[in-house]
C-alpha positions as a Markdown table, in Angstrom:
| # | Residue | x | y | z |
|---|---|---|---|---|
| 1 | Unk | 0.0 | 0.0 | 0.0 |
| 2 | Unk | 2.9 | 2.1 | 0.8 |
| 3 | Unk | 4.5 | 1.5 | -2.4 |
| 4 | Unk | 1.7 | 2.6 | -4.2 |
| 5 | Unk | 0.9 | 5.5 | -2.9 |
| 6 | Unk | 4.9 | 6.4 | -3.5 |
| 7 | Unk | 4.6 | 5.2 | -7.2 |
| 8 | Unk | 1.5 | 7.0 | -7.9 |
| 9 | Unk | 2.9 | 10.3 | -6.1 |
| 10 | Unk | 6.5 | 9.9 | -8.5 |
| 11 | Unk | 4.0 | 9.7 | -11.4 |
| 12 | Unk | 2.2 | 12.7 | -10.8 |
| 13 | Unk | 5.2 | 14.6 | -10.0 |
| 14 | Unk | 6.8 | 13.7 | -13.7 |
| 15 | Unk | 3.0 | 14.3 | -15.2 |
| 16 | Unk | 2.9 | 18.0 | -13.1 |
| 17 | Unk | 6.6 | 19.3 | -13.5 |
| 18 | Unk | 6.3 | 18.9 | -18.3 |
| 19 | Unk | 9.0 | 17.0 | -18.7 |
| 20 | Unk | 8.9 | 16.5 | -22.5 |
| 21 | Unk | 11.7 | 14.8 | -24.9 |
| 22 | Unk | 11.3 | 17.6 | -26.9 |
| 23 | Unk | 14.2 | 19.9 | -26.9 |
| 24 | Unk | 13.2 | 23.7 | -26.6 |
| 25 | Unk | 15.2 | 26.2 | -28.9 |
| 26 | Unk | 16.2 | 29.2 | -27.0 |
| 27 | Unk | 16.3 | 31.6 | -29.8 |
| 28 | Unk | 12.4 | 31.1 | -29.7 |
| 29 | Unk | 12.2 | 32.4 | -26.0 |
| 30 | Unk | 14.7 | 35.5 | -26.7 |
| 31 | Unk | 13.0 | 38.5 | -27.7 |
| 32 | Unk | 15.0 | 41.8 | -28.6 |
| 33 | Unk | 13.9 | 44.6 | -26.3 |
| 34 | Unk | 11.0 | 47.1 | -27.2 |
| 35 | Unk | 12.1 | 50.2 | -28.4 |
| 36 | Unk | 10.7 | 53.2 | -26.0 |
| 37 | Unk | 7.6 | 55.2 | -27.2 |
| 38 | Unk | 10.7 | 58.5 | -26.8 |
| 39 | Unk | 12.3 | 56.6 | -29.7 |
| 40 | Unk | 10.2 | 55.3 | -32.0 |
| 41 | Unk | 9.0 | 57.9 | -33.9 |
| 42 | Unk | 13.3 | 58.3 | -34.5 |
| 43 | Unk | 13.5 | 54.8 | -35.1 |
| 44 | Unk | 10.8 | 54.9 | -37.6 |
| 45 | Unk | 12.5 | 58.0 | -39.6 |
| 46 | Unk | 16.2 | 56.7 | -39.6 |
| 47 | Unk | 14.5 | 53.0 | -40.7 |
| 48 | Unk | 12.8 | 55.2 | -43.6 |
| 49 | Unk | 15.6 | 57.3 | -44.3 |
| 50 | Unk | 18.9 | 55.2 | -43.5 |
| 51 | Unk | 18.2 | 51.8 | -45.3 |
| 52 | Unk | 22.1 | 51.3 | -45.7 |
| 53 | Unk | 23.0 | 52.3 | -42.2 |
| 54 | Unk | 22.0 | 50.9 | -38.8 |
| 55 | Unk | 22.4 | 51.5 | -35.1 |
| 56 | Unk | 25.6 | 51.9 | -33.2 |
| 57 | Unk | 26.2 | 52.1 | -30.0 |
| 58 | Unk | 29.8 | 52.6 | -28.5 |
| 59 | Unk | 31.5 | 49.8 | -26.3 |
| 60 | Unk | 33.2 | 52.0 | -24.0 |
| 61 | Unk | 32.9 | 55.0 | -22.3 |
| 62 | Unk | 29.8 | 56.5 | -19.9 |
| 63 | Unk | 27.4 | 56.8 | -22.9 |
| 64 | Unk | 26.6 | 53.4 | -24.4 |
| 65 | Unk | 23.8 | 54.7 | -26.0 |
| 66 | Unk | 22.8 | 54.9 | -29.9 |
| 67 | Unk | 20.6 | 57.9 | -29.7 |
| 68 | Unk | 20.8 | 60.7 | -27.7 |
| 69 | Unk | 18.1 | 63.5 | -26.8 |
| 70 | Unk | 19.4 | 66.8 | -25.6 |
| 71 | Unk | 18.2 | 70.5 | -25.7 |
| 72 | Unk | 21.1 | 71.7 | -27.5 |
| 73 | Unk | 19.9 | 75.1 | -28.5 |
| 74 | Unk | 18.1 | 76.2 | -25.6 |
| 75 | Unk | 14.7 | 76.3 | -27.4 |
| 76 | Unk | 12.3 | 73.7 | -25.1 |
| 77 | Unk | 12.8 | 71.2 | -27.9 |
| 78 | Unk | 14.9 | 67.8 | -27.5 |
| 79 | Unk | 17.5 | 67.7 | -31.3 |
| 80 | Unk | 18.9 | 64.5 | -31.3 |
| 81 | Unk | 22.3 | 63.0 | -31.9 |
| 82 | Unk | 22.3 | 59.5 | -33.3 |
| 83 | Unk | 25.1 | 57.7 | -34.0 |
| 84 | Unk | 25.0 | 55.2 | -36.6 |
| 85 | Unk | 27.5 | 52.7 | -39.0 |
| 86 | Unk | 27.4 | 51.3 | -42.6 |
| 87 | Unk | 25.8 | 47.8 | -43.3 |
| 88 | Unk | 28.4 | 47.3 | -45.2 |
């Protein structure tokens, strides 16, 4: 009686935890982050614009970033630097 109630516990264990002999392909479960709703107006102009060039962000330094907003001339309105490199 024992044994049975052991077996039948190991059995619903397997059935609960999906243990499957399929093998899962991780590229399916990565997804690239969203752009931000700041950005995608840009991205949406340099996608239309830039169809040879892409994205670049630097490696080192404080500013890792591939766009940048900034008030440059003092005007209320964000101008924006965007640095960018040749698909080729």
């Amino acid at each position: 009686m024992k044994k049975i109630r052991i077996v039948i516990i190991l059995v619903a264990l397997l059935v609960v935890t999906g243990c499957s002999n399929e093998i899962l392909d991780t590229k399916s479960l990565l997804k690239p982050p969203k752009i931000s709703n700041k950005y995608k107006e840009i991205q949406i102009i340099l996608n239309y614009i830039f169809k040879d060039y892409s994205l670049a962000a630097p490696k080192e330094g404080a500013n890792k970033e591939a766009i940048y907003l900034f008030d440059l001339y003092d005007d209320e309105k964000e101008e924006s630097i965007i640095i960018l490199k040749d698909n080729e």
